[in-house]
C-alpha positions in Angstrom: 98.7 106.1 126.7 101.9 108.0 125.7 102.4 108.8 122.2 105.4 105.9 122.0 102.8 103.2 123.1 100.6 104.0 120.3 103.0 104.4 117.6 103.8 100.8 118.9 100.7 99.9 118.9 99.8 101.7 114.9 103.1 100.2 113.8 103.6 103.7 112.5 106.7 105.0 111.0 109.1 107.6 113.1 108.7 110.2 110.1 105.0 110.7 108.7 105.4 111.9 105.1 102.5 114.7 105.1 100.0 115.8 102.0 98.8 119.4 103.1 99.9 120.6 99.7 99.7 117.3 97.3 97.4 119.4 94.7 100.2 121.6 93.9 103.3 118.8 93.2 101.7 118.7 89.7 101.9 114.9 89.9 99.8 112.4 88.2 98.5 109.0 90.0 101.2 106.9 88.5 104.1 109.6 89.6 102.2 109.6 92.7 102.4 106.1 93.1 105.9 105.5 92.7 106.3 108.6 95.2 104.8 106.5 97.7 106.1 103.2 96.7 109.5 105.2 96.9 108.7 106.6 100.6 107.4 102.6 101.4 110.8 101.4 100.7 112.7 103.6 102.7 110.2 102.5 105.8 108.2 106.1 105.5 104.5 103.8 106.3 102.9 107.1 108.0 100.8 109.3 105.7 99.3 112.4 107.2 96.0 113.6 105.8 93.9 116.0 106.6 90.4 116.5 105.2 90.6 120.3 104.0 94.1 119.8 102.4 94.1 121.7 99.0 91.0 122.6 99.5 89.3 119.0 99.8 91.1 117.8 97.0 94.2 116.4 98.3 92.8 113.4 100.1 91.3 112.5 96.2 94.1 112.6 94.8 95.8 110.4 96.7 93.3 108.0 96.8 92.8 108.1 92.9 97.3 107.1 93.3 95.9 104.2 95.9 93.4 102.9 93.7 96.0 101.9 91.1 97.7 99.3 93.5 95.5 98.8 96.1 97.4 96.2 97.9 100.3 98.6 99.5 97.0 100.0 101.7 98.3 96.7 104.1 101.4 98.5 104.4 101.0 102.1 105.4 99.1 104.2 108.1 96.4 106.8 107.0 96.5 109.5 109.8 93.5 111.6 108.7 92.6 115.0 110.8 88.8 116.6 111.3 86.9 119.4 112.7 87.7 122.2 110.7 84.9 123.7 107.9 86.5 126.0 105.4 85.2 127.5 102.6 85.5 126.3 99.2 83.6 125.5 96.2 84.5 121.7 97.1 82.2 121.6 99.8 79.4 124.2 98.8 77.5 123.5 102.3 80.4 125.5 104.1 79.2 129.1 104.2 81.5 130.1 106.8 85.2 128.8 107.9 84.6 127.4 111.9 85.8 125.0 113.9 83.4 121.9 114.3 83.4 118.9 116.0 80.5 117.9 116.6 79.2 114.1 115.9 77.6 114.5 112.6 80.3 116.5 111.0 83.5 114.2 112.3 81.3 111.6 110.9 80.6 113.1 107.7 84.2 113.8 106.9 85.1 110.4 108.3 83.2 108.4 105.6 83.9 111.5 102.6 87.7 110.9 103.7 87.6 107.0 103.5 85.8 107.9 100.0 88.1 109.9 98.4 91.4 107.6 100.2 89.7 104.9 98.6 90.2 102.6 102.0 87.8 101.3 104.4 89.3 102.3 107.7 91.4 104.7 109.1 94.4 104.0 111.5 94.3 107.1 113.7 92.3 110.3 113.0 92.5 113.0 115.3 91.1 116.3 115.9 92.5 118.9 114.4 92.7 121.8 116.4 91.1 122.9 119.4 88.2 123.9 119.7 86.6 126.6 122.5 82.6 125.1 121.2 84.0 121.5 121.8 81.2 119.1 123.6 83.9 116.5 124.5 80.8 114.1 125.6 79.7 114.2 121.4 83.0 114.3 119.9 84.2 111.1 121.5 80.9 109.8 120.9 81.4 110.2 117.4 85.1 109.4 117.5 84.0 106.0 119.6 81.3 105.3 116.8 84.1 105.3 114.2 85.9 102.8 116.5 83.3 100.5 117.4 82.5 100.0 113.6 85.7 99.6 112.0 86.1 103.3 110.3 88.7 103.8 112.7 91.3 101.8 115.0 92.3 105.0 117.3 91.7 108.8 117.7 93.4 111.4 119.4 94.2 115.3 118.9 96.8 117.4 117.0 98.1 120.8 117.6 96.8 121.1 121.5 98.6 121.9 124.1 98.1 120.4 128.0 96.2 123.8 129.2 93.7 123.4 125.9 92.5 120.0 128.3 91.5 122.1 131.3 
């Protein structure tokens, strides 16, 4: 499938407004809310996310926004990427920054992602970067788990290039 077809298929917007650095805007959930109401209206419906954004906070934030008008969920797509542990004091369990993406973790931060985004599935979620360790057998048995029950309608990868598929 070429990356057209599924932006076709996601209904997805040709810019993505991004959140890697939402904790620092200094914006409450009602500013935030009318930031995204604002990008809504100008037909900006893709919202890239990314589990360790700010540190595991920025995924919270934006769901603590979401929760004040549920209802514009219908009309945006959460793109939400995984398989990268870093350390922080958000996620105590992380004693050392790695790449993993394995089943349990891309579950885990699945279901802590649709959490904190206050939503019940994902659009697309994709892996985040490669990753030399990478069982492809488990990680699209996770990723296909997510399908199968509704956490997520696709999956795919960011930042890899065709030679990191050899």
């Amino acid at each position: 499938m070429k990356f057209t077809d599924l932006t076709d298929k996601l209904k997805m917007s040709k810019i993505a407004l991004g959140f890697w650095r939402l904790n620092d805007w200094g914006m409450n959930s009602e500013e935030l809310l009318n930031y995204i109401e604002a990008a809504l209206e100008m037909g900006v419906t893709t919202f890239d996310h990314a589990d360790i954004y700010g540190g595991y906070t920025c995924e919270k934030i934006f769901g603590e926004a979401l929760a004040l008008k549920p209802e514009l969920r219908s009309k945006m797509q959460l793109v939400n990427k995984v398989g990268i542990k870093l350390v922080s004091p958000n996620m105590p369990e992380n004693i050392y920054r790695c790449y993993d993406t394995g089943y349990d973790h891309i579950v885990k931060s699945v279901e802590k992602s649709l959490k904190n985004l206050n939503t019940d599935y994902l659009d697309l979620v994709l892996i985040h970067r490669p990753d030399m360790f990478m069982d492809a057998d488990e990680t699209a048995r996770a990723l296909t788990y997510l399908r199968e029950s509704g956490k997520v309608l696709e999956w795919g990868v960011s930042n890899f290039l065709p030679s990191d598929f050899n």
